[in-house]
C-alpha positions as a Markdown table, in Angstrom:
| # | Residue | x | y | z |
|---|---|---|---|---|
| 1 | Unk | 10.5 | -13.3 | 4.5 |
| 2 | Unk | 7.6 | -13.0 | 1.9 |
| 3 | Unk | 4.6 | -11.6 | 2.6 |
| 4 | Unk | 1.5 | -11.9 | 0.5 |
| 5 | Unk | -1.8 | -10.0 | 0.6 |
| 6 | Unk | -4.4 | -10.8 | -1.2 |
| 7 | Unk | -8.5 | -9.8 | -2.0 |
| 8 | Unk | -9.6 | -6.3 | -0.9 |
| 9 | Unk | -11.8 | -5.7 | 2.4 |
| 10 | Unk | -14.5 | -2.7 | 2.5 |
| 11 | Unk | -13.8 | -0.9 | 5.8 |
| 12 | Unk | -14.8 | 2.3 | 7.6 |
| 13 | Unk | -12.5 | 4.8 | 8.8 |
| 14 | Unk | -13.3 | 6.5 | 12.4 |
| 15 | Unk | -13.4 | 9.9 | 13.5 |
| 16 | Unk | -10.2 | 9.8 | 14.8 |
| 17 | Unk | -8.7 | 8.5 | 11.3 |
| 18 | Unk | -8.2 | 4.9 | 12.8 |
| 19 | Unk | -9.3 | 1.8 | 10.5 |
| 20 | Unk | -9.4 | -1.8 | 11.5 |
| 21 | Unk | -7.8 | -4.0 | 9.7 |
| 22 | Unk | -9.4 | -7.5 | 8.5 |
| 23 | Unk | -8.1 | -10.7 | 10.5 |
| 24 | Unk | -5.8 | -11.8 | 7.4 |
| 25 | Unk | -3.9 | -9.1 | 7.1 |
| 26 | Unk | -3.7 | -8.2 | 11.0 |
| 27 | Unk | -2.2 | -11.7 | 10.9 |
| 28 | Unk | 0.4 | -11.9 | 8.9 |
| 29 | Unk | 1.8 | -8.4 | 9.9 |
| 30 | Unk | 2.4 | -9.8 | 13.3 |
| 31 | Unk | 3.2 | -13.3 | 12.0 |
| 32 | Unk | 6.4 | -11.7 | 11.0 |
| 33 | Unk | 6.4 | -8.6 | 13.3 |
| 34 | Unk | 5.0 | -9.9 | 17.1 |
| 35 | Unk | 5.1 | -5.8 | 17.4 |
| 36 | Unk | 2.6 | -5.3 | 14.7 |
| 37 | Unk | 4.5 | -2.4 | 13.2 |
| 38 | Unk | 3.4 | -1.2 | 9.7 |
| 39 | Unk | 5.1 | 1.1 | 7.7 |
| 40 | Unk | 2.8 | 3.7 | 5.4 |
| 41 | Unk | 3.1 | 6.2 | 2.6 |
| 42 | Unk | 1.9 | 7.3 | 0.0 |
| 43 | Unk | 2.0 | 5.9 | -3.7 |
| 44 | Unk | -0.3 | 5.9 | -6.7 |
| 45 | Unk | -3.3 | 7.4 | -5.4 |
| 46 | Unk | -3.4 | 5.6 | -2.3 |
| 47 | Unk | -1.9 | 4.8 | 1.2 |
| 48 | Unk | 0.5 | 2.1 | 0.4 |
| 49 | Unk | 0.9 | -0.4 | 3.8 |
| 50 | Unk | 4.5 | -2.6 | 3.7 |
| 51 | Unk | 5.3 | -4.7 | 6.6 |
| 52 | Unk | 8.4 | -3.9 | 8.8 |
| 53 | Unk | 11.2 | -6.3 | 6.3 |
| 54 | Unk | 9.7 | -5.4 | 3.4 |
| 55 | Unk | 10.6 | -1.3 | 4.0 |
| 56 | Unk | 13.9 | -2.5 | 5.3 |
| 57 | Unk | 14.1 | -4.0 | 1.3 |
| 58 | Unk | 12.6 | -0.8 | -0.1 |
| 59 | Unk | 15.3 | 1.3 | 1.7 |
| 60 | Unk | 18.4 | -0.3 | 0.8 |
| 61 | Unk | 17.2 | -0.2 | -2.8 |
| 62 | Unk | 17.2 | 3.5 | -2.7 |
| 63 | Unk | 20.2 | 3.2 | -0.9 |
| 64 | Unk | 22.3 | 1.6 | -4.4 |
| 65 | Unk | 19.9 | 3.9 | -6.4 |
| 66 | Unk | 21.9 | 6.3 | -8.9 |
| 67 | Unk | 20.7 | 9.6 | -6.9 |
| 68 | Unk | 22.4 | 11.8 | -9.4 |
| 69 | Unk | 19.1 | 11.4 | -11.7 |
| 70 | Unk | 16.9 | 14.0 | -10.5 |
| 71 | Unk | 13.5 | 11.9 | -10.9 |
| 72 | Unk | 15.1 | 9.0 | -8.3 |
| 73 | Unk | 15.7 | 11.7 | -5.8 |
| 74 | Unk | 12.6 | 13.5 | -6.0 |
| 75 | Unk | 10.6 | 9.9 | -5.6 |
| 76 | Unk | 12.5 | 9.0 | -3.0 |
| 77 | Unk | 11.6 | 12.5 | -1.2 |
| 78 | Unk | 8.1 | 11.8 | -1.8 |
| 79 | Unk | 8.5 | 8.1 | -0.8 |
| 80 | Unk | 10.4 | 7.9 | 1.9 |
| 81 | Unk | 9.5 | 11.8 | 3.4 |
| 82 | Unk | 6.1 | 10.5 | 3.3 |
| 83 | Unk | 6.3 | 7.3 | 5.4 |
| 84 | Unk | 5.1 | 6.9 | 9.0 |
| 85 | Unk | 5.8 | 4.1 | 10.8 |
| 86 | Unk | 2.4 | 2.8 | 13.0 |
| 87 | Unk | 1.5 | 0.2 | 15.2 |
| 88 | Unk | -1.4 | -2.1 | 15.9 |
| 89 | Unk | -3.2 | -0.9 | 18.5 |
| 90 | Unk | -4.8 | -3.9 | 21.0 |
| 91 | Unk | -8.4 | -3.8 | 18.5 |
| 92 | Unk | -6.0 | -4.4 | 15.5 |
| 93 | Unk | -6.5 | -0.7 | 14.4 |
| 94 | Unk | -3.9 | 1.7 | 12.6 |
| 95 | Unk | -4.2 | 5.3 | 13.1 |
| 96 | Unk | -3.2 | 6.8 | 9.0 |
| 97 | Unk | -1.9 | 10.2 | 9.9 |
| 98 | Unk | -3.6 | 13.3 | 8.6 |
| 99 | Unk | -1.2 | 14.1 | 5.5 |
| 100 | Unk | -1.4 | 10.5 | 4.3 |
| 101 | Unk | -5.2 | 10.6 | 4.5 |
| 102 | Unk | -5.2 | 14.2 | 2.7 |
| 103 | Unk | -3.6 | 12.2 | -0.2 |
| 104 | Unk | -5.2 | 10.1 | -0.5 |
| 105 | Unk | -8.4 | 11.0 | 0.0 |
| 106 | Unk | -9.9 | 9.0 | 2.6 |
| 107 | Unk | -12.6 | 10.0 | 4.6 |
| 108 | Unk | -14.7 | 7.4 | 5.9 |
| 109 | Unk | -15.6 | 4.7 | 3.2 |
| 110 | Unk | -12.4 | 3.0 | 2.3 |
| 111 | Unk | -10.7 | -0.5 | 0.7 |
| 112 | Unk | -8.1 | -2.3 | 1.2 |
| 113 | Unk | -6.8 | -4.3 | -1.5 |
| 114 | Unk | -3.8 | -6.8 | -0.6 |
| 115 | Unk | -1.2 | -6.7 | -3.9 |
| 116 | Unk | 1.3 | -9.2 | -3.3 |
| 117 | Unk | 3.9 | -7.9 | -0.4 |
| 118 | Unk | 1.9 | -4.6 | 0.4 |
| 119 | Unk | -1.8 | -3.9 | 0.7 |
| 120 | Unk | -3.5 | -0.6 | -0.1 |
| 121 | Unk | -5.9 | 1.7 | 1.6 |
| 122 | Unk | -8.0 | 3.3 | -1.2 |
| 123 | Unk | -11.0 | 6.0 | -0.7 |
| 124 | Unk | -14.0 | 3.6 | -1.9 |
| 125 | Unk | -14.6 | 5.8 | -4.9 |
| 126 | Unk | -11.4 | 6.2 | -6.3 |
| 127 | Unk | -10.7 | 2.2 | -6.1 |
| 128 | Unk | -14.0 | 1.4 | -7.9 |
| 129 | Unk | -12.5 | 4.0 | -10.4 |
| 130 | Unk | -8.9 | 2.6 | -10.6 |
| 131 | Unk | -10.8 | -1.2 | -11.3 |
| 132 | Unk | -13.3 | 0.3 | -13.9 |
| 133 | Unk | -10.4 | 2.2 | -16.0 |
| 134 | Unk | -8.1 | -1.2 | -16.0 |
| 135 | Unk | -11.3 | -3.2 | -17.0 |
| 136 | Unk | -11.9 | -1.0 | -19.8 |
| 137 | Unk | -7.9 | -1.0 | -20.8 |
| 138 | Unk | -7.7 | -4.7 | -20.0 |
| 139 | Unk | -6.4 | -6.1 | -23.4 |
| 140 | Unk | -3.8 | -3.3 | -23.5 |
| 141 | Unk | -2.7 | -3.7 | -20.3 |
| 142 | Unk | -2.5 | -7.5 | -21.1 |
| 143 | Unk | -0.5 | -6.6 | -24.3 |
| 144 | Unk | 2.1 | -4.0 | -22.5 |
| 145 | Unk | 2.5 | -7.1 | -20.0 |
| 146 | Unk | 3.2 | -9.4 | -22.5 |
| 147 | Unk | 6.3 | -7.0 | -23.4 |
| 148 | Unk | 7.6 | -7.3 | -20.6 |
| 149 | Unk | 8.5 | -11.2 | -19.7 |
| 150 | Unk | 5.4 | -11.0 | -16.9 |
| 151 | Unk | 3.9 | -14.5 | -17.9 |
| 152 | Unk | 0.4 | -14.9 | -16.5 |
| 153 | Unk | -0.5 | -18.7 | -16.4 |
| 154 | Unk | -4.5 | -18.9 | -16.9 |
């Protein structure tokens, strides 16, 4: 099943850590999970958010991984040791546990930004960061992608 988020929403967090997610992505987590269960860790700076089948995929592809390389074992410590599995609560809130909101540095003012078959949960500050550094690097980054096979049609 494929999953995709897009845009980014700018959301509060409550005092109890809980943040409501918008009506799009609330969704299509329960479009493909009736239970509404989300799956979060951290990543990149930020709380990463993958939909039930999605983890399922990111599990068995640590499960082929060659764990003999050091790096691929300490990722998937920090990866997978750092997941929490949470559940939409009747509002269409998630609760982020403490050590993921520690982080990533989310107090109140957050975004999320949907990025294909996850979405993100960035402190407001640091996203506006993370945009205004890839603006800035943009024809590099465009170059480096261009390496790669990634074909952007525009």
């Amino acid at each position: 099943m494929e999953y995709m988020f897009r845009g980014h929403s700018y959301r509060s967090l409550d005092a109890k850590g809980r943040l409501m997610l918008p009506p799009e992505f609330r969704n299509a987590v329960l479009e493909h999970d009736g239970q509404g269960s989300i799956m979060l860790t951290n990543f990149d700076g930020c709380v990463a958010a993958y939909p039930r089948p999605e983890w399922r995929e990111i599990e068995n592809s640590f499960n082929r991984a060659n764990l003999v390389n050091r790096s691929i074992r300490n990722f998937q410590r920090f990866f997978i040791a750092g997941a929490m599995e949470v559940t939409l609560d009747k509002q269409g809130r998630i609760l982020i546990p403490p050590h993921l909101r520690d982080y990533a540095k989310l107090e109140r003012d957050v975004v999320l930004a949907g990025v294909g078959r996850k979405f993100e949960i960035w402190d407001q500050e640091r996203f506006s960061g993370q945009m205004e550094e890839t603006e800035q690097n943009f024809d590099q980054i465009m170059d480096e992608l261009s390496g790669t096979g990634f074909v952007l049609y525009i």
